[in-house]
N, C-alpha and C positions, 0 to 999 in steps of 0.2 A: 395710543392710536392702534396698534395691532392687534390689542384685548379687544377694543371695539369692534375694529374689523373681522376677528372670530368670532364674537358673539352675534353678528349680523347674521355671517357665513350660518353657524349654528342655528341660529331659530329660522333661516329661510328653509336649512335640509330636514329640519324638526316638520317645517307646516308644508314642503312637497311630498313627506310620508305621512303626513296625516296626522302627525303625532303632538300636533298644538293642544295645550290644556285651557278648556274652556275657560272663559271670566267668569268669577263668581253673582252668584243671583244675589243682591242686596236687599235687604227688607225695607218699606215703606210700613212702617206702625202708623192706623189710622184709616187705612185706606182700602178697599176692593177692587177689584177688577173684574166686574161682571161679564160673560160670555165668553166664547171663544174656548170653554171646559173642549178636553179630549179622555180626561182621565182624571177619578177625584175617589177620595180614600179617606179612612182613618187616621189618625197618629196618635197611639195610646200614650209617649212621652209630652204630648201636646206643643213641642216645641218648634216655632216654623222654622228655624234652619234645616229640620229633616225634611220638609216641605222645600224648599231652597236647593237643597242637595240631590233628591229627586229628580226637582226640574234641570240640574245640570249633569244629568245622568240619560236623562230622555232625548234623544235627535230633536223631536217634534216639538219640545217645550220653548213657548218664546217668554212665557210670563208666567207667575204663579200668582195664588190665591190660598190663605191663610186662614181659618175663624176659629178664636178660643172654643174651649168646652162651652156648654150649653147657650153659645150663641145663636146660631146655623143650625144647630143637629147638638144630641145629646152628646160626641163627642170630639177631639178636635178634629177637623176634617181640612184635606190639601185637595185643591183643585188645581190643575197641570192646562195650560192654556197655548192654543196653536197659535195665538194673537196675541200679539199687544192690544190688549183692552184700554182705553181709557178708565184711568184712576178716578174712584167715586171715595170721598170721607165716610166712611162708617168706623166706628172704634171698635166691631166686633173683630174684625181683619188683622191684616199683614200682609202686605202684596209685595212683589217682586218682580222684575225684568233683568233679563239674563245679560247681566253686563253693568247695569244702570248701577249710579252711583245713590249713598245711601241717603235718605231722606227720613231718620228719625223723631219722632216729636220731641221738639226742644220745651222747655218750662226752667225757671230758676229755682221753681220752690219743690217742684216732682218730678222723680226720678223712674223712668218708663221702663218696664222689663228688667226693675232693680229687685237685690230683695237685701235688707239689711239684716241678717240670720243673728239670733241673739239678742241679749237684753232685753227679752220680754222680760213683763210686769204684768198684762191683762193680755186675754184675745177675747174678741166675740164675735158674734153673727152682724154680716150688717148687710143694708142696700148693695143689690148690683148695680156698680159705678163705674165704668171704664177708666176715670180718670183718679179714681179712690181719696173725692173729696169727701164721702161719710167718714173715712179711717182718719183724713187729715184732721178734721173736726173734729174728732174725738180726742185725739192728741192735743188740739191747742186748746181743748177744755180742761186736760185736767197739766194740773202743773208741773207732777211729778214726769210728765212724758217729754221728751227730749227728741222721740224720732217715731216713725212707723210704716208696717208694709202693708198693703194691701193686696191678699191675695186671690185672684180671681176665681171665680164658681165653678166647680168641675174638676180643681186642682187639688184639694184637702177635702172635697164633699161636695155636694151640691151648692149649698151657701157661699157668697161671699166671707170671706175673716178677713180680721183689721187686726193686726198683732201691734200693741202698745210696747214703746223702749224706754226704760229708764237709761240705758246709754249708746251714745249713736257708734256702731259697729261699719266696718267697711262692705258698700257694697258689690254686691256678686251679680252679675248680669242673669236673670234667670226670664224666662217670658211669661212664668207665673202671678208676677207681681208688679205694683207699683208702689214707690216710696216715697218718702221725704224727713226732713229736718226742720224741727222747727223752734229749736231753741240750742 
């Protein structure tokens, strides 16, 4: 009861000095938010947490906007928004709202901003796919593959690659890729 009661105490003299720490901006894979820009940039690591962290760095940010390499602009680019935009599906994206809870794309068979690093056997070039059914297909073709990433265009080169696993390796959340398992 009285740890409760100081921690009340505490976070009320925390947010009379100002000194409250924002909620984090959660990613929506899948999605835009078109308009409402005040402020839009590159991100040579292409990853939109640094897009996310940005906007919770900015006063004015209410929402953010995400697009891999070579989707939007040759490369990845943060748009910083004074509005909450309504949410449009594009798979070029990553959007964000300062607080919002997370909304990732779910799938049982693919693994979204996975990358299973390891157990290559083959890579090649393949179709740009957001959802990296060419890479999946080429895995359940050949027998010896077990798993694979697909990694998005702008990340290793301009091409998409599709990295073949002779063994399914644990994976690493990276925003480069998408994977799966399929045997």
């Amino acid at each position: 009861m009285i740890g409760r009661l100081l921690a009340v105490i505490i976070a009320t003299g925390l947010a009379a000095m100002g000194l409250v720490i924002p909620a984090p901006a959660y990613a929506q894979s899948g999605y835009d938010r078109p308009g409402g820009d005040f402020l839009s940039f590159s991100i040579r690591s292409g990853d939109p947490a640094v897009c996310a962290a940005r906007c919770e760095r900015e006063g004015r940010c209410r929402a953010w906007s995400f697009s891999y390499p070579g989707t939007v602009a040759p490369s990845a680019m943060c748009w910083l928004k004074s509005q909450v935009t309504p949410r449009v599906a594009n798979d070029c994206c990553v959007s964000g709202v300062r607080g919002a809870a997370v909304l990732d794309k779910k799938s049982d068979t693919v693994e979204f901003s996975m990358d299973r690093t390891g157990g290559d056997y083959k890579n090649l070039d393949v179709a740009t796919d957001p959802a990296g059914a060419t890479c999946e297909a080429a895995c359940k073709a050949e027998d010896r593959c077990r798993a694979w990433t697909y990694v998005r265009p702008g990340y290793l080169g301009t091409s998409a690659r599709c990295f073949l696993k002779e063994r399914i390796t644990r994976p690493r959340h990276k925003p480069c890729c998408v994977s799966g398992v399929v045997r």
